[in-house]
C-alpha positions in Angstrom: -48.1 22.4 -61.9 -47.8 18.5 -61.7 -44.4 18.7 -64.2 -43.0 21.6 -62.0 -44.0 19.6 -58.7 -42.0 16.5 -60.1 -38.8 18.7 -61.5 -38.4 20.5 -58.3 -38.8 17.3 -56.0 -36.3 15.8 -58.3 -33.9 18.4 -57.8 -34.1 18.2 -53.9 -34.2 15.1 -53.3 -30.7 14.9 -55.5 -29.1 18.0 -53.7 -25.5 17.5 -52.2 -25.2 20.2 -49.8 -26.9 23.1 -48.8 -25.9 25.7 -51.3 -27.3 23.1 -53.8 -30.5 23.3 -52.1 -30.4 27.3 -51.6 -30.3 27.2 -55.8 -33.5 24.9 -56.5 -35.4 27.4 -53.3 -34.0 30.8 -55.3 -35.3 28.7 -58.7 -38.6 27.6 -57.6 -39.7 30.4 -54.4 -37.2 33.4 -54.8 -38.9 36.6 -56.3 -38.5 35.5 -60.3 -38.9 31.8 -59.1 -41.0 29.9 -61.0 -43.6 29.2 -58.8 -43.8 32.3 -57.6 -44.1 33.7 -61.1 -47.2 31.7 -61.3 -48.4 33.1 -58.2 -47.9 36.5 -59.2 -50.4 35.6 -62.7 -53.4 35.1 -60.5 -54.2 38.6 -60.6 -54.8 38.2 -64.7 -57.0 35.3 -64.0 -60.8 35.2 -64.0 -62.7 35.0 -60.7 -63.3 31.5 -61.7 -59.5 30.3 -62.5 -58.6 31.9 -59.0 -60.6 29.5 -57.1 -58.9 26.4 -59.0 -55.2 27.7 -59.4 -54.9 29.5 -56.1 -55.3 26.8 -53.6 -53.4 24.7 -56.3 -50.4 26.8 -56.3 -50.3 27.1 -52.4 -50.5 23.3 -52.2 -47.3 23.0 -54.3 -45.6 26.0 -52.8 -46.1 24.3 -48.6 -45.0 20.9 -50.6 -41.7 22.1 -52.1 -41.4 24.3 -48.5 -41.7 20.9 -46.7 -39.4 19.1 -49.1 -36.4 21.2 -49.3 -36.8 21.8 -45.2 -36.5 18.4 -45.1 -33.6 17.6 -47.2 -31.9 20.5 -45.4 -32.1 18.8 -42.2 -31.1 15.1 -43.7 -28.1 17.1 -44.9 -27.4 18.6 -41.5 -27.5 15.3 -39.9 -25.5 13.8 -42.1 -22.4 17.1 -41.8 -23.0 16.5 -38.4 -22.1 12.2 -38.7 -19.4 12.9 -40.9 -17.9 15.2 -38.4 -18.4 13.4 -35.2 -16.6 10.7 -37.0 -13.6 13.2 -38.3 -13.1 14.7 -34.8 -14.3 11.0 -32.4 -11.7 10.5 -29.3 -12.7 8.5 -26.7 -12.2 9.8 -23.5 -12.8 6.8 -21.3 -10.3 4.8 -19.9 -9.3 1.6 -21.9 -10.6 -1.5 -21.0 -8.3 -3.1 -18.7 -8.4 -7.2 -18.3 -9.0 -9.0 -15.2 -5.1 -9.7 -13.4 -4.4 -13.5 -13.9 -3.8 -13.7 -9.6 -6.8 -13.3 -7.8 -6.5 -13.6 -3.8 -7.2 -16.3 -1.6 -11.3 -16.2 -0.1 -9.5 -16.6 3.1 -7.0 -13.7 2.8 -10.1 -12.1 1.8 -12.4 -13.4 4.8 -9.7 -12.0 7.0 -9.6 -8.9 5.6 -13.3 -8.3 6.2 -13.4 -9.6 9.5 -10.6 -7.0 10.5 -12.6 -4.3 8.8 -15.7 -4.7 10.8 -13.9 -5.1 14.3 -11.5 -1.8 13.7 -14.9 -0.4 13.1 -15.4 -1.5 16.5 -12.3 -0.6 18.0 -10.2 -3.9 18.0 -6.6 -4.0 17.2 -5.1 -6.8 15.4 -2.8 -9.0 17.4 -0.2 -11.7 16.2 1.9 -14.0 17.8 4.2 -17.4 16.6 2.6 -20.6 15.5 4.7 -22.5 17.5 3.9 -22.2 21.0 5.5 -23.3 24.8 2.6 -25.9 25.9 2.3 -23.0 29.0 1.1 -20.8 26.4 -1.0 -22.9 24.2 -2.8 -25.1 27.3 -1.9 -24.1 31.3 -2.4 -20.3 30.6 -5.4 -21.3 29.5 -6.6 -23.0 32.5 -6.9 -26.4 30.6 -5.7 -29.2 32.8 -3.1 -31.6 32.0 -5.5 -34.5 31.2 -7.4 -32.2 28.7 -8.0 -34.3 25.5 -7.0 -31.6 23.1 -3.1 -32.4 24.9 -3.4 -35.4 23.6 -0.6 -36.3 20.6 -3.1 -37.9 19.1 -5.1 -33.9 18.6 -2.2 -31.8 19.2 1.2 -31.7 16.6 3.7 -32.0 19.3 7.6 -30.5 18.1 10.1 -33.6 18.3 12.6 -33.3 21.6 15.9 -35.0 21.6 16.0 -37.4 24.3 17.3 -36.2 27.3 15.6 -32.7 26.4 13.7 -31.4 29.3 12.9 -27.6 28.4 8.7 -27.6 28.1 7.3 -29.1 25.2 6.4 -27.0 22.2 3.6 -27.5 19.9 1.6 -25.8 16.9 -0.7 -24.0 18.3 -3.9 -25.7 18.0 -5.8 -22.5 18.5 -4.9 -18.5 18.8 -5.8 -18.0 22.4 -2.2 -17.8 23.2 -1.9 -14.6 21.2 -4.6 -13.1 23.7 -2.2 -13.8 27.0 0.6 -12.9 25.1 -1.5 -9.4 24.1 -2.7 -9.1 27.9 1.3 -10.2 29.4 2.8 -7.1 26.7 -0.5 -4.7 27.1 -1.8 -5.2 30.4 -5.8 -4.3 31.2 -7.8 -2.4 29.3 -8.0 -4.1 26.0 -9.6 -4.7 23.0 -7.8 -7.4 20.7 -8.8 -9.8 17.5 -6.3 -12.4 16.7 -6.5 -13.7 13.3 -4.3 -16.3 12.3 -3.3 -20.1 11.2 -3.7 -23.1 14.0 -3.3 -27.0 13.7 -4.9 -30.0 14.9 -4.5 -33.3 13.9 -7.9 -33.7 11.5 -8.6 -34.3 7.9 -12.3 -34.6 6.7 -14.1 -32.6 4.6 -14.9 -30.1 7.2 -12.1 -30.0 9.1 -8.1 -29.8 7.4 -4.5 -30.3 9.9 -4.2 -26.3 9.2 -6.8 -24.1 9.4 -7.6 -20.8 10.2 -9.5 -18.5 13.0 -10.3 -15.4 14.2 -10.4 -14.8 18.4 -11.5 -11.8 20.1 -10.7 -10.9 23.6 -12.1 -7.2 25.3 -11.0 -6.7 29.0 -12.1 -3.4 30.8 -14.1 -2.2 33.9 -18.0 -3.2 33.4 -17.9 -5.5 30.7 -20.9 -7.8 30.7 -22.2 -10.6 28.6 -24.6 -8.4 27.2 -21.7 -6.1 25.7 -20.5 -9.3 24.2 -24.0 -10.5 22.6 -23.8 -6.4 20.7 -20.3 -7.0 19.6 -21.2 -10.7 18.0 -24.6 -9.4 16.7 -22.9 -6.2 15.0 -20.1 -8.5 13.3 -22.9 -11.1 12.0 -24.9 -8.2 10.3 -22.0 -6.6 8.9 -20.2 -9.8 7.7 -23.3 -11.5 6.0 -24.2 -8.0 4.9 -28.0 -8.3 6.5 -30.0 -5.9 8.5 -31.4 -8.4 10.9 -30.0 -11.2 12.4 -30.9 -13.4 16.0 -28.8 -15.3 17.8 -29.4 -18.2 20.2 -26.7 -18.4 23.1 -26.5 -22.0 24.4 -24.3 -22.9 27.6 -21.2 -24.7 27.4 -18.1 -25.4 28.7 -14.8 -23.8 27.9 -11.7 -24.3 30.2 -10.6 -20.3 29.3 -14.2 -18.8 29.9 -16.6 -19.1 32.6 -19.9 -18.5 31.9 -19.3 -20.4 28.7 -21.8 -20.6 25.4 -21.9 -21.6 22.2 -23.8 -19.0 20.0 -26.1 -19.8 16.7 -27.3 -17.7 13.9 -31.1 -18.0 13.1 -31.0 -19.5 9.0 -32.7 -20.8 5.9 -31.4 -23.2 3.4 -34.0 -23.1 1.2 -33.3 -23.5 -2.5 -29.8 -24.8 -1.0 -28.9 -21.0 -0.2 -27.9 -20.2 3.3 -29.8 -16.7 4.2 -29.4 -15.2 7.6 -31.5 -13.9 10.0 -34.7 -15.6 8.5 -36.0 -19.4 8.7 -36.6 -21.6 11.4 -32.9 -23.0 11.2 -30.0 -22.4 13.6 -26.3 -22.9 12.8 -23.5 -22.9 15.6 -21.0 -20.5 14.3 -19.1 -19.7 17.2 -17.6 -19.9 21.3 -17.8 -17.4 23.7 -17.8 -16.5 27.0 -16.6 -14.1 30.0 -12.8 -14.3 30.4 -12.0 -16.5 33.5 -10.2 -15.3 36.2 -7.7 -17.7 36.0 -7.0 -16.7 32.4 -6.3 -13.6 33.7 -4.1 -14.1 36.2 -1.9 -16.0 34.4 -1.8 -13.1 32.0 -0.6 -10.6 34.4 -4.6 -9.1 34.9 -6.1 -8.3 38.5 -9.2 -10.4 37.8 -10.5 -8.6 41.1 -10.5 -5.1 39.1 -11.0 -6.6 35.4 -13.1 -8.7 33.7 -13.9 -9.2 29.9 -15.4 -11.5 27.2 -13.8 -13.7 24.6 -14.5 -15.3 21.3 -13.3 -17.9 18.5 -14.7 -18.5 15.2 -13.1 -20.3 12.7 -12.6 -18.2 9.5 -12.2 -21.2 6.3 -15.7 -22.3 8.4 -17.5 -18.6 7.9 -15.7 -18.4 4.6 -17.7 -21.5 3.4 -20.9 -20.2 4.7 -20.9 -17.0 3.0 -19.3 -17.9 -0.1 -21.2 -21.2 -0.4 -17.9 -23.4 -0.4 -19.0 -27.3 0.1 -15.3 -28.7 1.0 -12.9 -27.0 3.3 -10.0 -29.0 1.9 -10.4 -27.0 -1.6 -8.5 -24.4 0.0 -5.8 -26.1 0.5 -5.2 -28.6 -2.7 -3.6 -25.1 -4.9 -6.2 -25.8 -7.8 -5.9 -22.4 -10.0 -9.6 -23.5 -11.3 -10.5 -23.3 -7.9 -8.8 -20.5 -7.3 -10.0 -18.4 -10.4 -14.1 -19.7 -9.5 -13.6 -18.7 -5.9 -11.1 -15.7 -5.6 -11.1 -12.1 -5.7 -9.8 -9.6 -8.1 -6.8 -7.6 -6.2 -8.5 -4.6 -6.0 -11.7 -5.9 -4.0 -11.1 -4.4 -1.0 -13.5 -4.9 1.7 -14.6 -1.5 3.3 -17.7 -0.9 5.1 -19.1 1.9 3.2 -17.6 0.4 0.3 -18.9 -2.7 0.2 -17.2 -6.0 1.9 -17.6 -8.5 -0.8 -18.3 -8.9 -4.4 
């Protein structure tokens, strides 16, 4: 039994396929198999032999059983590798590599600042960079000795001498936009106004071209309290938190009457700004109700109208958010900059989606 246990073992174990392994079963277990031969001469044997050979023989018939079960499945799975790597195709879409441009965090800053207000009904207004001083200062019920009308804040366009149409300047803020929306549009409304101002500043916080965002919402019934809901909603969705408290402190504004300033509740610990937690506040905006002024110069019955209006500055929100240290980074055209801080094209902000990275 020992020699016919090693010669069949032997022959499985160096099977090639499974009609070689079919030949050593018929050979060892089929009806003139040898092993079954053997178990067929128990019936010659003593009562004595029987109780030695028969459990012998069943040992080695479950041990060849075993072996050649085994080799048979070693043998499928190798047919099975083989083919898999005959008939492979990869279905997935090739890798594709990351587009050498990337856009701008404040094209992309804009972009989710506009998604969140369309969510909330605002329309996006433009209007020209260079503005009629009636536009950019007395429509705005700022006096003529205001200190932003200074040439020493304000980028002034050069006049021949003898040139006395109004002076024009680069608009040192986007407010006009909002009387030129309100002159075209007329009461009710519901504007943001999103784009590039000037002022005569360089530091590392401020830059001589910047951006911002205002909002301006005029209708029947608006209150101070619709205005705290719209600047809470756009804090939560733009920092992407569930929570958020702001502080309202009261200011002045020549354009707005009440006036306040409004600050986000913060941490910075471990150097990381986190909002809506902490025992920090950081200004982030101006607001207030529309004055009536404002809207008479615009063309709007401040008797029958009122609204609210806001300004944030978006390179400023850009730098919270994104954890930028110096706002004149965006503006020195380093690609290594650039490549750190920018977006792939097809990060578009959506608010299912997903505003940022």
């Amino acid at each position: 039994m020992d020699d016919l246990k090693s010669k069949y073992l032997r022959l499985i174990a160096s099977a090639a396929d499974e009609a070689a392994i079919e030949d050593v079963r018929v050979n060892a277990l089929g009806k003139k198999g040898e092993i079954s031969l053997l178990m067929r001469s128990l019936g010659t044997m003593s009562p004595e032999e029987r109780q030695t050979a028969g459990p012998a023989l069943n040992a080695l018939k479950d041990e060849i059983n075993s072996a050649l079960a085994a080799r048979k499945a070693a043998l499928g799975d190798l047919a099975l590798d083989e083919r898999l790597r005959s008939e492979w195709l990869d279905v997935t879409l090739p890798g594709r590599n990351r587009p050498q441009g990337t856009i701008h965090p404040i094209s992309q800053v804009t972009a989710e600042v506009t998604a969140i207000f369309a969510d909330m009904g605002f329309a996006v207004a433009e209007g020209p960079q260079v503005e009629s001083d009636w536009y950019n200062f007395d429509a705005l019920n700022m006096p003529s000795h205001h200190s932003a009308r200074a040439e020493m804040d304000t980028f002034y366009m050069h006049r021949k001498e003898g040139d006395n149409r109004p002076p024009h300047v680069l608009r040192t803020h986007t407010s006009p936009v909002q009387i030129r929306s309100m002159q075209a549009q007329g009461a009710p409304i519901r504007v943001i106004c999103p784009g590039r101002v000037y002022r005569a500043d360089y530091d590392q916080t401020h830059t001589p071209m910047f951006h911002q965002v205002e909002g301006l919402a005029i209708d029947k019934g608006i209150s101070m309290a619709n205005l705290k809901w719209v600047l809470e909603e756009f804090v939560k969705a733009y920092f992407e938190v569930d929570q958020v408290d702001l502080r309202f402190r009261a200011s002045h504004f020549p354009f707005t009457e009440p006036s306040a300033e409004v600050d986000i509740r913060c941490s910075w610990e471990g150097g990381t700004l986190r909002v809506g937690t902490g025992d920090s506040w950081l200004e982030i905006l101006g607001s207030g109700m529309v004055h009536p002024k404002v809207l008479q110069n615009a063309g709007v019955d401040p008797a029958l109208w009122q609204g609210f209006a806001f300004g944030m500055g978006i390179d400023r929100i850009a730098m919270l958010k994104y954890g930028i240290p110096d706002l004149r980074a965006f503006f020195d055209s380093d690609l290594r900059w650039l490549r750190h801080y920018g977006f792939a094209a097809l990060d578009v902000p959506t608010l299912d989606g997903g505003l940022s990275r």
